[in-house]
C-alpha positions as CSV (number, residue, x, y, z in Angstrom):
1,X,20.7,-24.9,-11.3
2,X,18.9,-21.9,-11.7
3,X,15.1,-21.8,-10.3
4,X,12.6,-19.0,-9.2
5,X,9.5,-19.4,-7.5
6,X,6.7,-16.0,-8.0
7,X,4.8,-15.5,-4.6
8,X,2.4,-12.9,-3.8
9,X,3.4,-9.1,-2.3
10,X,3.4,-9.5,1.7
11,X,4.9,-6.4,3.9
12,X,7.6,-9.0,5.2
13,X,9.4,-9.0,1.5
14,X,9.8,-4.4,2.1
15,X,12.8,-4.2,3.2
16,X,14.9,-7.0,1.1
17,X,12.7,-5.0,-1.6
18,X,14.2,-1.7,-0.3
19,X,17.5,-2.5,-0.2
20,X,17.6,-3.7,-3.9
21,X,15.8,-1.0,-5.7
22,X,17.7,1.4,-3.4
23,X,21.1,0.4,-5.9
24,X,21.4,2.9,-7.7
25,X,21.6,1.0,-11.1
26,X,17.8,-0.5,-10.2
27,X,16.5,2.8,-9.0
28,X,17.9,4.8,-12.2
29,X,16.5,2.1,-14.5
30,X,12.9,2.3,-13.0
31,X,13.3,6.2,-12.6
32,X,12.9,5.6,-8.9
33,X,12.9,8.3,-6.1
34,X,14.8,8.1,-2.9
35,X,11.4,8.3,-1.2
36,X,9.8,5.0,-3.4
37,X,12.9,2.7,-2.7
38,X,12.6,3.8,1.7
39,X,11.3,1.2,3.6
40,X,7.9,3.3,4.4
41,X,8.2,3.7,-0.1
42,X,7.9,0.1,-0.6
43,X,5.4,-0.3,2.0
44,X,3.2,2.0,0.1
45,X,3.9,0.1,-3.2
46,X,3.7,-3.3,-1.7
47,X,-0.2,-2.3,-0.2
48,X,-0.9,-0.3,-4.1
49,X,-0.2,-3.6,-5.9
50,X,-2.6,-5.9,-3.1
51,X,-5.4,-3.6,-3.8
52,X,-4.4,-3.0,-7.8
53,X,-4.4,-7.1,-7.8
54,X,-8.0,-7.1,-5.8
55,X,-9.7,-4.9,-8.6
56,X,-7.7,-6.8,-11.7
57,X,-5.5,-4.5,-12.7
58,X,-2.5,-6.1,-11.8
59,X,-1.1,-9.2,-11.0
60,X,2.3,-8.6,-9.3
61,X,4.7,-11.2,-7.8
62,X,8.0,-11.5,-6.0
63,X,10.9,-13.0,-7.5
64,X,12.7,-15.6,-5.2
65,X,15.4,-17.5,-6.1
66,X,16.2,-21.2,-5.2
67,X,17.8,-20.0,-1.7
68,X,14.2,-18.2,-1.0
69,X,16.2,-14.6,-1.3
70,X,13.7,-11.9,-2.8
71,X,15.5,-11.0,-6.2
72,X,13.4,-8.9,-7.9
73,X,9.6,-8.3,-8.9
74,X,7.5,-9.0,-12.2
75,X,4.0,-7.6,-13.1
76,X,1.7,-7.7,-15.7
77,X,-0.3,-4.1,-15.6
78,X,-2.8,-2.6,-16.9
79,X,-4.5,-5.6,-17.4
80,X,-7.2,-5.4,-20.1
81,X,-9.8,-8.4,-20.3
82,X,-11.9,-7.3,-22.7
83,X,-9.1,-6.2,-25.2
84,X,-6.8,-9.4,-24.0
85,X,-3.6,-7.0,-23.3
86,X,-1.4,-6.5,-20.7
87,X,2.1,-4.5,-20.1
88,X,4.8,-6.5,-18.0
89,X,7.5,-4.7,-16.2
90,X,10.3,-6.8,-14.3
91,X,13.1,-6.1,-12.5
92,X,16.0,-8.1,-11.2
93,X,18.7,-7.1,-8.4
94,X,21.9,-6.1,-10.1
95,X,24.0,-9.2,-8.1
96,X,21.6,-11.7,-9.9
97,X,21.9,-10.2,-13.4
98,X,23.3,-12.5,-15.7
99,X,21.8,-15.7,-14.3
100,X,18.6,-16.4,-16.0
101,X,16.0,-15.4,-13.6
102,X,14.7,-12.4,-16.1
103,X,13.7,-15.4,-18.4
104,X,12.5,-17.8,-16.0
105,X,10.1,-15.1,-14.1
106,X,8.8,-14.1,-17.6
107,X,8.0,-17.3,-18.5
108,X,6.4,-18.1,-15.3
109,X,3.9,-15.1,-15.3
110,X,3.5,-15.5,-19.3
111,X,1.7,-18.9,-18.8
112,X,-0.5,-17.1,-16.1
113,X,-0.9,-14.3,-18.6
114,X,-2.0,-16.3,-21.5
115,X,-3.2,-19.9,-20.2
116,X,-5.4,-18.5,-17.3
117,X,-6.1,-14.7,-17.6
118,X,-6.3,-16.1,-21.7
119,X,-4.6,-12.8,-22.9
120,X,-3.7,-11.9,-26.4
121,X,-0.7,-9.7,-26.5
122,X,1.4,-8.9,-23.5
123,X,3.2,-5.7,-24.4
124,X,7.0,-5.0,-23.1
125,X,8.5,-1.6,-23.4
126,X,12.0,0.1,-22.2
127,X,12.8,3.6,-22.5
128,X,15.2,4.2,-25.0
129,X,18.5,4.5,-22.3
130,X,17.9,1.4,-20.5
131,X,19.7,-0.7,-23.1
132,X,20.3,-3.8,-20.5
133,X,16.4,-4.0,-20.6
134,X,16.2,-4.1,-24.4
135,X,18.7,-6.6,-24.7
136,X,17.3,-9.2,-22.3
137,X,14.0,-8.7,-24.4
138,X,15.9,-9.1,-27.9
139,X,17.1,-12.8,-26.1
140,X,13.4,-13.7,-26.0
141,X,12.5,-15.9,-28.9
142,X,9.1,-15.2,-28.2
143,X,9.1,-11.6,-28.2
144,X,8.5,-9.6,-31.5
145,X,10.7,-6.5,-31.4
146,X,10.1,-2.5,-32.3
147,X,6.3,-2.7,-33.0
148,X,5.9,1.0,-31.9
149,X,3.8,1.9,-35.9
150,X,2.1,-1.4,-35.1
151,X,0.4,-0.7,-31.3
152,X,1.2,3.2,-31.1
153,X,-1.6,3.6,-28.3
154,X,0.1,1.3,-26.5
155,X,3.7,2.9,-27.2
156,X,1.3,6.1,-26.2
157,X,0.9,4.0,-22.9
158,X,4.5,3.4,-22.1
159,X,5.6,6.9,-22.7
160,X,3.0,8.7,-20.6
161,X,4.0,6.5,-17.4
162,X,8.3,6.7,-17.7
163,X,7.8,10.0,-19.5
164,X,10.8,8.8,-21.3
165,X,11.2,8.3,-25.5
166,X,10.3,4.5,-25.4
167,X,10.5,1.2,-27.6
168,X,7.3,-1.3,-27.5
169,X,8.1,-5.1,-28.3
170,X,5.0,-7.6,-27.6
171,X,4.3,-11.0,-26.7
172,X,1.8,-12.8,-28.5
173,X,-0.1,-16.2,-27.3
174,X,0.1,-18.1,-30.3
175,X,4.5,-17.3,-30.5
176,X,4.6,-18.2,-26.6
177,X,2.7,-21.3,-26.4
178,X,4.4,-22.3,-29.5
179,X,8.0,-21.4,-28.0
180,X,6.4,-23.7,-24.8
181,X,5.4,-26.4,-27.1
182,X,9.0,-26.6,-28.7
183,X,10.8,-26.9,-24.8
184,X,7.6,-29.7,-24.0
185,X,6.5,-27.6,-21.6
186,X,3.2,-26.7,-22.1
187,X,2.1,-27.5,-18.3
188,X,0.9,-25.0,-15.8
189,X,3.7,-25.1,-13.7
């Protein structure tokens, strides 16, 4: 059975960290430079998110699987407490795609996002060439899809940080804690 568990950034995840967003099919998704998937790259990021986290602009976790491995990481950003938004950004390790962990880590950080940060809308974009990420978002019952005319400040958002041509789906509370309340799971796991 498939299970993840979210932990906070520690410098002892870089180099597992490394070595994944170093594949090429993670690093050309996330527009990634050699220099930000090295060792001393990922260092860097891992100490951005602590202090990002410390001032409430992010909350940031690591993805392990049931065998403990790091497989990925998931953030909401650019947390907004007084508009009640969000952004999330995940990624996965190309030898765990396929498996479920996209959904499970989404659903994981969803609850924090809307149960105990009590968020609105989390918003979830992908550039318009990284199809694999639009498709595991069009699997989300949860998610509404192509709401660029609807939040264009927030497509705006998107754009500006992968300067990339971009689609904007969003996560509302009331769909998600519905979706929750149709799998009996409503808990804050």
């Amino acid at each position: 059975m498939v299970q993840i568990q979210l932990v906070n950034h520690h410098l002892k995840f870089a180099e597992s960290m490394s070595n994944l967003s170093s594949d090429e099919k993670i690093k050309a998704a996330l527009g990634l430079t050699d220099e930000q998937c090295s060792l001393e790259g990922t260092k860097s990021f891992i100490q951005f998110i602590v202090v990002q986290e410390k001032i409430g602009k992010q909350l940031s976790r690591v993805i392990l699987n049931e065998a403990k491995e790091l497989i990925g990481v998931i953030t909401l950003k650019s947390i907004d407490l007084e508009k009640k938004t969000a952004h999330i950004g995940t990624w996965i390790g190309s030898a765990y795609w396929g498996k479920g962990y996209n959904e499970l880590a989404k659903e994981a950080i969803l609850k924090e996002a809307f149960l105990h940060l009590n968020l609105d809308y989390v918003f979830a974009g992908a550039t318009i060439h990284n199809i694999r990420s639009q498709k595991a978002q069009e699997k989300l019952s949860y998610m509404k899809l192509h709401v660029d005319e609807q939040f264009p400040l927030e497509l705006q958002k998107i754009e500006h940080e992968t300067q990339c041509k971009c689609i904007l789906n969003v996560i509302e509370k009331a769909d998600f804690l519905s979706y929750l309340e149709s799998k009996n799971d409503i808990s804050d796991k």
